[in-house]
C-alpha positions in Angstrom: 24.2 -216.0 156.4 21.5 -213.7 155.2 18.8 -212.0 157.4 17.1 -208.7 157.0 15.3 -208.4 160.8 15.6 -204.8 160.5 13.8 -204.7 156.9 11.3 -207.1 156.5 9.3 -208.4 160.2 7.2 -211.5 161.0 4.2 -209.5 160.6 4.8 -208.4 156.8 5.0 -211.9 156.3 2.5 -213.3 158.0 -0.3 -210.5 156.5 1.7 -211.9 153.0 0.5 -215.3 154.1 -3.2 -214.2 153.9 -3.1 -213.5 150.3 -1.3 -216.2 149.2 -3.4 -218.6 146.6 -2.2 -222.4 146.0 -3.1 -223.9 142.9 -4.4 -227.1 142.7 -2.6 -230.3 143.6 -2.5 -232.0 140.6 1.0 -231.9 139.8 2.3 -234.8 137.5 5.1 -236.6 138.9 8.6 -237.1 136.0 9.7 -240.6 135.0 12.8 -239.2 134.1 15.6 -238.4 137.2 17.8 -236.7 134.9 19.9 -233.7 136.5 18.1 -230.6 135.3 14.6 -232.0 134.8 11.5 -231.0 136.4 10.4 -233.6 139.1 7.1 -232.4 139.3 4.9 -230.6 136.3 3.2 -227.6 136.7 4.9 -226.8 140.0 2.9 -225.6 142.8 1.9 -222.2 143.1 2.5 -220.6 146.5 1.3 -217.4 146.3 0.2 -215.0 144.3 -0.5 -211.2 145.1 -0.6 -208.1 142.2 0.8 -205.4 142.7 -1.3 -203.2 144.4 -2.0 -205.9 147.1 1.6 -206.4 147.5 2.2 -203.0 148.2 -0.8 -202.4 150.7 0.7 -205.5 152.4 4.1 -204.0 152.8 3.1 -200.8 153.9 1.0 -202.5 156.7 4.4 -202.0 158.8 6.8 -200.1 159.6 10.1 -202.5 158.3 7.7 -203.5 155.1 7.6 -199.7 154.5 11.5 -199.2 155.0 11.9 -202.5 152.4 10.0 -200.5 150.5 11.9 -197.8 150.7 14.6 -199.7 149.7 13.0 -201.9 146.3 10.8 -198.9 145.0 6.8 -199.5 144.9 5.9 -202.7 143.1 5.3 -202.5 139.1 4.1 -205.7 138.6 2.3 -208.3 140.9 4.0 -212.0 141.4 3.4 -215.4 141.6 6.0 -217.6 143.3 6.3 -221.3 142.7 7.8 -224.1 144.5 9.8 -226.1 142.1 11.0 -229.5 142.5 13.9 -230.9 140.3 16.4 -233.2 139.9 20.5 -232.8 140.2 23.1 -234.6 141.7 25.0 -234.4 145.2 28.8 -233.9 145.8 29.5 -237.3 145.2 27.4 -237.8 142.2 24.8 -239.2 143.8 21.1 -238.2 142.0 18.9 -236.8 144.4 15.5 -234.3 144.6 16.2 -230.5 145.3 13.5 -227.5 145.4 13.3 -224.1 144.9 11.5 -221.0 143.7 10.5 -219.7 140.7 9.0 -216.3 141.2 7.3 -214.6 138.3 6.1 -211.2 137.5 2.1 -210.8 136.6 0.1 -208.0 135.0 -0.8 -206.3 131.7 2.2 -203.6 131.6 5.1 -203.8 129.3 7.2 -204.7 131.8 5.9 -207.4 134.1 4.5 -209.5 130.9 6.1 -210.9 127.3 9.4 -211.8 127.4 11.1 -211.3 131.2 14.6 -211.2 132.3 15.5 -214.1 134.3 17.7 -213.2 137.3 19.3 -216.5 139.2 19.9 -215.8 143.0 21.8 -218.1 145.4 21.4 -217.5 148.8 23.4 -217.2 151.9 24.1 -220.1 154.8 21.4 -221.5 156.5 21.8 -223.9 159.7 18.2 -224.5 158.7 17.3 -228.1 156.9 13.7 -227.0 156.5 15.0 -223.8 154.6 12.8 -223.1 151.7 13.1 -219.8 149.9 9.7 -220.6 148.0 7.9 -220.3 151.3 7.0 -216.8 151.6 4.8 -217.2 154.1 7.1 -218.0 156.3 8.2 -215.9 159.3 11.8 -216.9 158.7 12.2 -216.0 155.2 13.5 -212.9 154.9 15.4 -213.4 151.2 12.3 -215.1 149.9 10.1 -211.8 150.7 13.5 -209.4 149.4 13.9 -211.1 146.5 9.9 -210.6 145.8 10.3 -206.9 146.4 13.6 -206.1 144.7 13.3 -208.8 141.5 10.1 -209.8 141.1 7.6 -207.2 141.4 10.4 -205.0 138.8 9.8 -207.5 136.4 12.2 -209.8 136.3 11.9 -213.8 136.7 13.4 -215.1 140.0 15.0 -218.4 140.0 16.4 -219.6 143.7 17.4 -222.6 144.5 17.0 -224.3 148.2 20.4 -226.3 147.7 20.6 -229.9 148.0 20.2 -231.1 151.6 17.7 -228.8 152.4 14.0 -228.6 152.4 12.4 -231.9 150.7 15.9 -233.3 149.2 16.9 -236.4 149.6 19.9 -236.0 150.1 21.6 -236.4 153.4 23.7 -233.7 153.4 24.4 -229.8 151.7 27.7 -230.2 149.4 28.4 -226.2 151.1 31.0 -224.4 149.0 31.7 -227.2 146.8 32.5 -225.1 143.4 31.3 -228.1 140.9 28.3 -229.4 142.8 26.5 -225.9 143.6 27.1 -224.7 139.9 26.0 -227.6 138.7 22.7 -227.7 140.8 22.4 -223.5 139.6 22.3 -224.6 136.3 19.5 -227.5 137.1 17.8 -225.2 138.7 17.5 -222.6 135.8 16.9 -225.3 132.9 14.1 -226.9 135.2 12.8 -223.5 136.1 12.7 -223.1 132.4 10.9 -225.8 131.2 8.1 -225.6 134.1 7.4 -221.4 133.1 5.1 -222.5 130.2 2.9 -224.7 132.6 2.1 -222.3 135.4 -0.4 -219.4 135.1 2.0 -216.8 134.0 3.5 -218.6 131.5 0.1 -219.9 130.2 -0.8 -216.3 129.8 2.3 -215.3 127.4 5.2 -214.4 130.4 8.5 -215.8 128.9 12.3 -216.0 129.8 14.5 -213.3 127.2 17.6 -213.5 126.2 18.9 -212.1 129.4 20.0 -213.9 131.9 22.0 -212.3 135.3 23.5 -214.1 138.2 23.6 -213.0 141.6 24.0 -214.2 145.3 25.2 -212.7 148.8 27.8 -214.4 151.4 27.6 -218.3 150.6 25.6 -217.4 147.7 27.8 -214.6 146.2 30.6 -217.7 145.6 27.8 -219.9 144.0 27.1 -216.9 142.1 30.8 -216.5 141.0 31.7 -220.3 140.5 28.2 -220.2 138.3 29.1 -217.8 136.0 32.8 -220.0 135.6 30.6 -223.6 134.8 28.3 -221.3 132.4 31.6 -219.8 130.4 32.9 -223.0 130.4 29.8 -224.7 129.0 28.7 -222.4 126.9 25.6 -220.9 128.4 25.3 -217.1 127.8 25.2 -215.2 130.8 24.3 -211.1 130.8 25.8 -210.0 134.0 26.8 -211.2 137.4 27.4 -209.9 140.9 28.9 -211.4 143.3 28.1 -210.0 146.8 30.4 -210.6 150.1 31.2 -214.4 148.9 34.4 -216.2 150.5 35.7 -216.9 146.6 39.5 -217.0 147.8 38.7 -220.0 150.2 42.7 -221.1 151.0 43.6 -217.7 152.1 40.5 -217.4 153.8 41.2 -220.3 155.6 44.3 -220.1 156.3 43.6 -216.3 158.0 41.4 -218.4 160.2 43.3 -220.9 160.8 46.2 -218.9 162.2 43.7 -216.8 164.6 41.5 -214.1 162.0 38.1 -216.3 163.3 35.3 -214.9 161.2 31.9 -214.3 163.0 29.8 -217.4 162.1 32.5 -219.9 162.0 31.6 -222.1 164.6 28.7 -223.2 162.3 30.5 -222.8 158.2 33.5 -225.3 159.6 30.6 -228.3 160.3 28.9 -227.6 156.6 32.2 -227.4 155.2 33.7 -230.6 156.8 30.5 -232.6 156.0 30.6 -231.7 152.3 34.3 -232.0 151.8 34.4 -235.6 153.8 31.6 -236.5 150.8 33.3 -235.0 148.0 36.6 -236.4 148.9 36.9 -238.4 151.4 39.6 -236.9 153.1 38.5 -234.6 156.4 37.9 -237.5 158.9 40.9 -238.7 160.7 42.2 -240.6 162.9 45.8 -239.3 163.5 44.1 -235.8 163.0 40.8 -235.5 164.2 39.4 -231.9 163.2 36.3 -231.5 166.0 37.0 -232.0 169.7 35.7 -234.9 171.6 33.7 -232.3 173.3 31.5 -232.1 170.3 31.0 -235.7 168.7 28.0 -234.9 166.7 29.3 -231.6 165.2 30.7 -233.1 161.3 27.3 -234.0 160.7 25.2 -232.0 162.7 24.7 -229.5 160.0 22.3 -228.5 158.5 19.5 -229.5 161.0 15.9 -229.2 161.9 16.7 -228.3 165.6 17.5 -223.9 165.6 20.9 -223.0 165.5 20.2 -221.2 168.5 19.1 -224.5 170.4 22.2 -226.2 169.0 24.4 -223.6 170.8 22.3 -223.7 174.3 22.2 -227.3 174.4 26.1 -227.7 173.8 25.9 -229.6 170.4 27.8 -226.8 169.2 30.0 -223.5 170.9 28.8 -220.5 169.7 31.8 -218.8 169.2 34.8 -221.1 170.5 36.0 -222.5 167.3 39.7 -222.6 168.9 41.8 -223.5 172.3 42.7 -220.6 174.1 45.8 -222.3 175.1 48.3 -221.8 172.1 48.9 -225.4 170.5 52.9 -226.1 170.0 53.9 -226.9 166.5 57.5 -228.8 166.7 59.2 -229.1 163.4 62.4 -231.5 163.4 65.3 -229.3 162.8 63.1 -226.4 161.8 63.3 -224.4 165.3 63.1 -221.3 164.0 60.1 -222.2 162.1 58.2 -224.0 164.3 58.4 -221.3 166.8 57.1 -218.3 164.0 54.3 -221.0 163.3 53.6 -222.0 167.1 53.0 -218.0 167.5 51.1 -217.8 164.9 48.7 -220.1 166.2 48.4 -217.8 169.5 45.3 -216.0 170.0 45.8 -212.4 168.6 46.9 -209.9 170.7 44.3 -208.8 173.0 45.7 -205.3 174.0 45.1 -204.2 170.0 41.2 -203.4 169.8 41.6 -204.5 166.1 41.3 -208.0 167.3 38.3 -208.0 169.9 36.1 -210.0 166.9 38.9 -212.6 166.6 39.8 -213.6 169.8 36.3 -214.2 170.8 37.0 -217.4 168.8 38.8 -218.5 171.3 38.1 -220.5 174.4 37.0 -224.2 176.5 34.8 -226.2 175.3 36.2 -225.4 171.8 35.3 -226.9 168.4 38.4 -227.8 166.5 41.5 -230.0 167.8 44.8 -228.6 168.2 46.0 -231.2 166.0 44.2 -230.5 163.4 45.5 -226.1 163.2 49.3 -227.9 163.6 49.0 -230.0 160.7 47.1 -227.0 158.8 49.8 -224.7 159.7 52.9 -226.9 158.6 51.1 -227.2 155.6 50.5 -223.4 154.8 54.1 -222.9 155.3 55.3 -225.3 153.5 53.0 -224.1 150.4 52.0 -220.6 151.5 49.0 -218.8 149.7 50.2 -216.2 148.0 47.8 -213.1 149.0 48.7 -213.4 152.6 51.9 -211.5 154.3 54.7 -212.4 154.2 54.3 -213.6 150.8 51.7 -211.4 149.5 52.7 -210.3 145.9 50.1 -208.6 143.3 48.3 -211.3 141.7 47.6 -213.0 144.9 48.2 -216.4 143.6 47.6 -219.7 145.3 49.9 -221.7 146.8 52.7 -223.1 143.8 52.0 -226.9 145.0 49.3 -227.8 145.2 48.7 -228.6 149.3 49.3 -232.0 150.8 47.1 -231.4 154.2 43.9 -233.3 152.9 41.4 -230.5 154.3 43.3 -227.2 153.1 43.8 -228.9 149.7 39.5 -228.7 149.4 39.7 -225.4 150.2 42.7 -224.9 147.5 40.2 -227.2 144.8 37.4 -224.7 145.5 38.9 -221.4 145.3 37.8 -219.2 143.2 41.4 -218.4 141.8 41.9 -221.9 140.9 42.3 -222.1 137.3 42.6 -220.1 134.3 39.3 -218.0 134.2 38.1 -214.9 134.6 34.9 -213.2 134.2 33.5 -212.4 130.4 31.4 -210.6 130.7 29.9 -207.1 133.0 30.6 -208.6 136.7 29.8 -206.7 140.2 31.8 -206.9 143.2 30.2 -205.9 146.4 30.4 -205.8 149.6 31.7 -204.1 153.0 35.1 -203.4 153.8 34.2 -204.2 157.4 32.8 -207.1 157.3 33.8 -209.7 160.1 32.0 -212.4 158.8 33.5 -213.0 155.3 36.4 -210.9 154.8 36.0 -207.8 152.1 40.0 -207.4 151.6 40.5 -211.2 151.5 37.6 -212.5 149.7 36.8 -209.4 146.8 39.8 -207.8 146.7 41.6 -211.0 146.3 40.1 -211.8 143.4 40.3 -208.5 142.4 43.8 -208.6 142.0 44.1 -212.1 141.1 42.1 -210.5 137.4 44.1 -207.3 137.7 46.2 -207.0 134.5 44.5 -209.6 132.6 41.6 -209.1 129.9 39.4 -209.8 132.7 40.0 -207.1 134.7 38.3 -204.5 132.3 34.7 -206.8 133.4 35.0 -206.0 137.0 33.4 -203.3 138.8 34.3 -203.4 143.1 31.8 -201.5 145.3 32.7 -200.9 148.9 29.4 -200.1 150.1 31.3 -198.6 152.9 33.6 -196.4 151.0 33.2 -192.6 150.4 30.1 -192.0 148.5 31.5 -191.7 144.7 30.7 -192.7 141.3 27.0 -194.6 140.4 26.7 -196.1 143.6 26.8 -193.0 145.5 23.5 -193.0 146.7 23.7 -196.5 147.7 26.9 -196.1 149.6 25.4 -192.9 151.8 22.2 -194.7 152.3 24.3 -197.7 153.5 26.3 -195.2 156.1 22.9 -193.5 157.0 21.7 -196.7 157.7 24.9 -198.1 159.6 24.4 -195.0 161.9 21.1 -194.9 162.7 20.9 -198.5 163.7 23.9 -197.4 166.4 22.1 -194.6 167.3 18.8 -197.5 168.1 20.9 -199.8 169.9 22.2 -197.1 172.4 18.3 -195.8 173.0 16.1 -197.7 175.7 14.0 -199.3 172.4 17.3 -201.1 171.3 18.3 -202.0 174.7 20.7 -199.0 176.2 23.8 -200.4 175.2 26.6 -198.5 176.0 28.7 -196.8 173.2 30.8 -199.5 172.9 28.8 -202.3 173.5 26.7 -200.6 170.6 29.4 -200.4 168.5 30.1 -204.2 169.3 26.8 -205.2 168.4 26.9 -203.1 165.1 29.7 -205.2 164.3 28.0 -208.4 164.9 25.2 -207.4 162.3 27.6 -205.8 159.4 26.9 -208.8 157.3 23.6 -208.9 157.3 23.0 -205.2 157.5 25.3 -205.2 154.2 22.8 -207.9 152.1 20.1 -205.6 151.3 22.0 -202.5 149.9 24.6 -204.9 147.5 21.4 -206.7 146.0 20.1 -202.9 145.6 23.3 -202.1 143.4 22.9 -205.5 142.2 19.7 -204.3 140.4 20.8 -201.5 139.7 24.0 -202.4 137.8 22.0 -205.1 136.0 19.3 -202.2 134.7 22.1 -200.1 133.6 23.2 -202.9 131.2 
């Protein structure tokens, strides 16, 4: 998930809404439903500010001053599009997606001619009605950071919604589905491309270079990644990427789950992940082993919705943080004692005397959201064909499993990991993220895949950034700001403005918001590591 509440407020956005300007709606529908064609010619524009105004707007507020603080003041001014195009689901099916092309306006050398075209993918959203075009809108924070940071530096923004969301037809979001979210990334950018020359900046000489960078945080940072493997594959010449706090080694990540490590946010990525896999491949419902309790019927295709995930949670469609049973489910091997009882504990909740587990064992509880059955057959599964970056069979390298898996559900997770197959990055690719990050894993997740390259010819691509790590090397700055920022937002949630927490209930909640207080300052290196290029 992605949100900036501490950056960029309701009331940046809603004075952004006053200088917005729509163009006219004349857009011409396509004939054509081809994957990667425009749907709707010239896009609509949805705003369009200089730079100056943009600015004046920001400054208006206190968190528009701190973003920013963050993005530098605007060179250029932008005009953000809402582009409709056409790709295909998880299952091959054609359907209408959206998103936004946000381009760079004014007479200097570097907001006009030839641009850089930047490709973002953004986080999880429980949100059907997500648009990222929408700037106006309260809710969307990455639209407005991406304005800031990208645009108004002079580079053009292309960001898809993601299929399922916003105006698509499509009945679903194929989440973390490696071949379906690249592929829409690259409909996206070839639709984005051909609809430039038709809006107002293009018409007025604004063109894609040669350069083209890919980038994305959490959900995003894997579409980001598995982008840049379809791209290599197919040809297309990428600049750079970074890949920012994305789940890319998504067997060991599940299986850390699975046996108790329950990431913050959980309770609504198993629902988006079930309903893509179960249209990808068929293989996640079950009768013999169901995977969502019969106290929450609705939950495999609940997601993503129109109703707030917060309304979802209150009104018992979903448990906010129960994604297990407390009480321990029994795995019984035949004639495998010993085993069954090292997997049975396994399955325990975590010890709650260690403090290191206070974030994990609030995943467990009644109601809960996924069967007992369902963690047994994973379990028997991972032991049978255990990933290789997870004790005790961690080894450098951290391959997968050596068979493939037989447990229907962990072998989607095994197709769409990142280390699945012979690739690597080719060229100049950024790593970042926070090494305490309860949401998606920093050791699991980047340094897996670290590894995974390490000793290859790929390895020599990869740059890591612990944005939490002593301040050192280019990203020194960013990492101290990161800290400052990490400890005056403790310091505010123990005053009588952030609510008097105690110290360790204001440490608690500092943990809750690590992901997202992470987003901002990896997009910032993000940029940065792309200028230096």
């Amino acid at each position: 998930m992605f949100r900036i509440p501490s950056i960029v407020s309701a009331g940046v956005l809603i004075a952004l809404a006053a200088c917005s300007a729509k163009s006219p709606g004349t857009g011409q529908a396509s004939t054509s439903t081809a994957h990667g064609t425009v749907a709707v010619t010239p896009p609509l524009r949805i705003a369009s500010l200089d730079a100056a105004t943009l600015k004046a707007q920001l400054t208006a507020s206190s968190t528009g001053t701190q973003l920013l603080q963050l993005a530098g003041d605007p060179l250029c001014g932008i005009d953000v599009y809402y582009v409709q195009f056409w790709t295909t689901g998880a299952a091959g099916e054609t359907t209408e997606s959206t998103g936004a092309l946000m381009v760079p306006t004014g007479g200097g050398s570097s907001c006009s001619g030839a641009r850089p075209v930047i490709e973002y993918a953004h986080g999880t959203s429980a949100d059907k009605t997500y648009n990222i075009a929408d700037i106006t809108n309260a809710a969307n924070t990455e639209g407005v950071t991406l304005a800031a940071l990208f645009a108004a530096q002079g580079y053009i923004v292309v960001a898809p919604n993601y299929a399922g969301y916003d105006a698509s037809t499509l009945g679903y979001h194929p989440y973390l589905v490696a071949t379906q979210q690249s592929g829409e990334m690259i409909d996206m950018l070839y639709a984005s491309l051909a609809a430039l020359p038709a809006t107002f900046a293009g018409a007025a000489g604004t063109s894609a270079s040669a350069q083209l960078f890919l980038t994305g945080y959490s959900q995003g940072g894997y579409v980001a990644m598995a982008t840049l493997r379809a791209m290599q594959a197919a040809g297309i010449p990428v600049t750079a990427a970074a890949g920012l706090s994305g789940p890319y080694a998504l067997e060991a990540f599940g299986d850390a789950v699975q046996f108790g490590e329950v990431d913050i946010g959980s309770t609504e990525f198993l629902p988006l992940l079930a309903n893509a896999y179960q249209h990808a491949y068929g293989n996640i419902v079950s009768s013999t082993t169901p995977i969502f309790s019969t106290s929450y019927p609705d939950a495999l295709t609940l997601l993503p919705s129109t109703t707030p995930i917060s309304t979802l949670f209150s009104e018992n469609m979903l448990p906010e943080l129960a994604l297990f049973d407390s009480t321990t489910p029994v795995v019984d091997i035949p004639g495998q004692a010993a085993l069954s009882a090292e997997l049975t504990a396994a399955l325990a909740i975590p010890d709650p005397a260690n403090p290191a587990n206070a974030v994990f064992d609030l995943g467990f509880g009644n109601p809960y959201l996924v069967t007992n059955e369902f963690r047994v057959a994973w379990a028997e599964d991972a032991a049978t064909n255990p990933d290789g970056a997870l004790p005790p069979h961690q080894q450098a390298g951290a391959p997968l499993a050596a068979a493939k898996p037989t447990f229907g559900p962990r072998q989607d997770f095994w197709l769409n990991d990142l280390r699945n197959g012979a690739w690597g990055p080719m060229v100049p690719t950024l790593l970042c993220g926070g090494d305490q990050d309860p949401t998606v894993y920093f050791s699991l997740n980047t340094l897996t895949m670290q590894a995974f390259w390490g000793g290859t010819p790929y390895a020599k691509a990869i740059t890591v950034l612990d944005v939490n790590g002593t301040p050192s090397g280019p990203f020194a700055g960013i990492q101290t700001a990161f800290q400052a920022n990490e400890a005056a937002l403790l310091a505010y949630y123990e005053s009588a403005a952030g609510g008097g927490l105690s110290a360790a209930a204001a440490e608690q909640q500092l943990i809750a918001n690590y992901h997202v207080d992470v987003a901002p300052f990896c997009l910032l290196a993000a940029r940065a590591y792309f200028s230096s290029l």
